[in-house]
C-alpha positions, 0 to 999 in steps of 0.5 A: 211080544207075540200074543196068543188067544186061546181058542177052546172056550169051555165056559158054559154059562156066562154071568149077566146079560147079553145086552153087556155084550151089545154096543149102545149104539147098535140099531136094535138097542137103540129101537128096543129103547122106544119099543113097548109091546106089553099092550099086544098080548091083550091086542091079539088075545082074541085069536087064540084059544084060552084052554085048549091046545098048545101054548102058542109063541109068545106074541112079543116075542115074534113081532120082535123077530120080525121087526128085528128082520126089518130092522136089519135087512133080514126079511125072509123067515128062513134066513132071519132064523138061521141068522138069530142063532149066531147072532146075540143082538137078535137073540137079546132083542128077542128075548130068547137067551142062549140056551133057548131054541128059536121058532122054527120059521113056519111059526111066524108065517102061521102068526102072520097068516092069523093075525090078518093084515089089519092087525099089522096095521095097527101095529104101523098106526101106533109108531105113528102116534107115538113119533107124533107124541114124541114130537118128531113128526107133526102131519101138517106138511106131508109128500104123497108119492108111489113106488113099484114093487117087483112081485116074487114069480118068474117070468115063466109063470106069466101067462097070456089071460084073454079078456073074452072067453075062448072056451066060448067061442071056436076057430076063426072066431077065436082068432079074432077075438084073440086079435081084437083083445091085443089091439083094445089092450084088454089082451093081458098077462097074468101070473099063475102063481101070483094072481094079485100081482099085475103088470106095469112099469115106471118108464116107458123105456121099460118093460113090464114086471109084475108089480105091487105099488106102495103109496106112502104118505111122509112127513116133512119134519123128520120123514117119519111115514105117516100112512102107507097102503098097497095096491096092484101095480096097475092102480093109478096113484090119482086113485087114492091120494085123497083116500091116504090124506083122510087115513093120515089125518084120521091117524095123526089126528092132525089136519094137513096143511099142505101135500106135495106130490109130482106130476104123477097126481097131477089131475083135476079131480086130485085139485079139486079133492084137495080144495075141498078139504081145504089142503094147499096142494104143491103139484105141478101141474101137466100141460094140455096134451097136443092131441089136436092142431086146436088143443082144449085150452083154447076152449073156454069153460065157464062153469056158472053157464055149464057151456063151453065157448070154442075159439070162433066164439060158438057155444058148445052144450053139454052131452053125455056124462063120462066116468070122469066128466062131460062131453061138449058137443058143438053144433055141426051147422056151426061147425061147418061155416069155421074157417078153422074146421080142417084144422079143428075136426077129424075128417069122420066128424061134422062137430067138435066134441070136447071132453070137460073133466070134473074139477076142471076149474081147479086143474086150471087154478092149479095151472095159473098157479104153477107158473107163480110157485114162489121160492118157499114152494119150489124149496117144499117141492124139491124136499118132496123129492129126497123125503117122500123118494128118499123113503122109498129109497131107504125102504128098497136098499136097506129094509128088503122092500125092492122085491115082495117077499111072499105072494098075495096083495095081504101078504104084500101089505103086511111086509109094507107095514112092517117096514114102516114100522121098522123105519119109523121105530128107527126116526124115533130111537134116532131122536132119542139117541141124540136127545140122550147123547145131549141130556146124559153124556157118554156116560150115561147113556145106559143108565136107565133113565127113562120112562114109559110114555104113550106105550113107549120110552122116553128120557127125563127132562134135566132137572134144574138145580132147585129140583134136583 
């Protein structure tokens, strides 16, 4: 028989709540079930005044919003709001009934701009602590790894910005200082409407964007992100690996073990930062470029004697200090009775100068090691690729992470936490969602057993029969 639904719904009110109308499994009733905020009221009390102006949205319920965004891949105010208006799962996760009026969405723009990106932060640290109390994250064994982020301006807002000053200087002169700026590379562009945002690319087939760069540091367990932290897109990764290992273990309260990363941080400095903090590190190591027909490895360092010992066997004394190392400099009468000085030396030159990079010692342990990775490091590199890139995948595709959503380095940071947050309340609900599916059965699942740990819900252990 042909069915036939009506279609005008007079009903105005409905009896219950909008969670019966939400499937158990959806994202946001799962992570609503590891998420307690009753602790950012006081957190963020601070800010706002306590006797005068208007009454102010709730904190809750905005982070809500915003998670939720993150959470379902509607990461801008405008549309997230324009979405929770038909949407219930939205509304329900909120806390915003059906007959309530949403924020406009400047509110949440003004609640960001108050709150400040450390705020944010610490809203990121907490669902650190909590997966790593929850069990699913451990912060011994970890992967270091950077992405660019594409900055929201166009290209017709990228100007040429001249390192000297033109201003200062006129006609032909100003020529040549605009062609010698091209030449050093200090003839950049910037963008004018976001200035924070500078150029780089990820290959060198590629063109330049203006970009952020996100470093993130990953579990190995369950790839919960343990630390994250952006910066300009032109700052080297080398720069802050081990600033991000000390946040880590500053975090997770948790030495680390062992850090992988790719060939990206392969410096000596980076090997020499991890021995000292006595961190097993899972890098593969660059070889020495071929700048020279008589590359520097075949000079040999030897730190306890600070002299370097060219390939005919003449010492080489230490010079002037560099940002990162030492120069070596040969004798020229030395250098000028060795058959293999047309290969050795550029014709402007009388004596060979080496440059000695600090930790250069660990830089070349690192290599010798390389070479014997045993099958448990090659298998720990190879997870570095789909847990560490996976995030950065997984954050891009799904959470609104492949372009900036605002402008400004702040803004850029708090959309980063926001996004770990978000993905790592979803490892968390995951877990549980299997924990509960085991413990509770279908049936159960609903039922309300749980209860509050560490700021966050958690299932009650099965009880055996003598308990019960």
């Amino acid at each position: 028989m042909l069915g036939h639904k009506e279609r005008d719904q007079g009903e105005l009110f409905i009896t219950g709540s909008l969670r019966q109308l939400l499937p158990d499994d959806h994202i946001l009733v799962r992570v609503d079930r590891v998420l307690d905020l009753s602790w950012l009221r006081g957190a963020v009390a601070d800010l706002y005044c306590h006797d005068n102006g208007r009454p102010g949205i709730d904190p809750e319920a905005a982070l809500r919003l915003m998670l939720a965004g993150f959470l379902v891949g509607i990461v801008h105010d405008r549309r997230l709001l324009r979405e929770a208006q038909v949407n219930l799962a939205i509304r329900w996760f909120a806390g915003y009934g059906l007959h309530e009026a949403l924020p406009d969405h400047s509110s949440l723009t003004r609640i960001r701009q108050r709150w400040g990106a450390d705020r944010f932060r610490s809203i990121f640290e907490r669902t650190v602590r909590a997966c790593i109390t929850a069990g699913i994250a451990k912060g011994e064994v970890v992967h270091v790894d950077a992405s660019l982020i594409r900055a929201d301006v166009s290209w017709e807002s990228l100007v040429a910005r001249h390192v000297e000053g033109v201003a200062e200087v006129n006609g032909d002169e100003a020529t040549i200082s605009q062609r010698n700026t091209k030449k050093t590379g200090r003839y950049k562009k910037v963008s004018t409407t976001d200035p924070d945002a500078t150029m780089a690319t990820n290959g060198r087939n590629r063109r330049l964007e203006p970009t952020y760069k996100q470093h993130a540091v990953v579990d190995d367990v369950r790839g919960v992100v343990l630390d994250v932290e952006v910066t300009t897109g032109e700052v080297n990764e080398g720069q802050v690996i081990l600033e991000r290992l000390d946040a880590t273990a500053a975090t997770s309260g948790q030495a680390i073990v062992t850090a992988t990363a790719d060939a990206g941080y392969a410096y000596a400095k980076v090997y020499g930062g991890l021995e000292r903090r006595g961190i097993d590190a899972v890098i593969p190591a660059k070889a020495d470029p071929m700048r020279s027909a008589v590359p520097l490895r075949r000079f040999r360092f030897d730190p306890h004697r600070d002299v370097v010992t060219c390939p005919q066997g003449k010492i080489l004394s230490p010079g002037k200090v560099h940002n990162h190392g030492r120069f070596f400099v040969a004798r020229a009468r030395d250098c000028k009775a060795c058959p293999m000085a047309k290969l050795c030396l550029s014709p402007r030159r009388s004596a060979r100068t080496v440059m000695i990079s600090t930790d250069y010692p660990a830089l070349l342990r690192a290599r010798r090691r390389r070479e014997r990775w045993s099958a448990d490091e090659k298998h720990l590199y190879q997870r570095h690729r789909w847990r560490s890139e996976g995030f950065h995948g997984e954050a891009k595709t799904w959470h609104g992470l492949a372009r900036a959503v605002r402008r400004g380095l702040q803004n850029m940071r708090i959309q980063s936490f926001l996004t770990a947050a978000a993905v790592n309340l979803k490892r968390l609900a995951a877990a549980l969602w299997m924990l509960l599916c085991w413990l509770l059965g279908p049936v159960g699942r609903s039922s309300g057993k749980e209860h509050r740990c560490d700021g966050f819900l958690m299932p009650r252990r099965r009880l055996g029969p003598a308990s019960a």
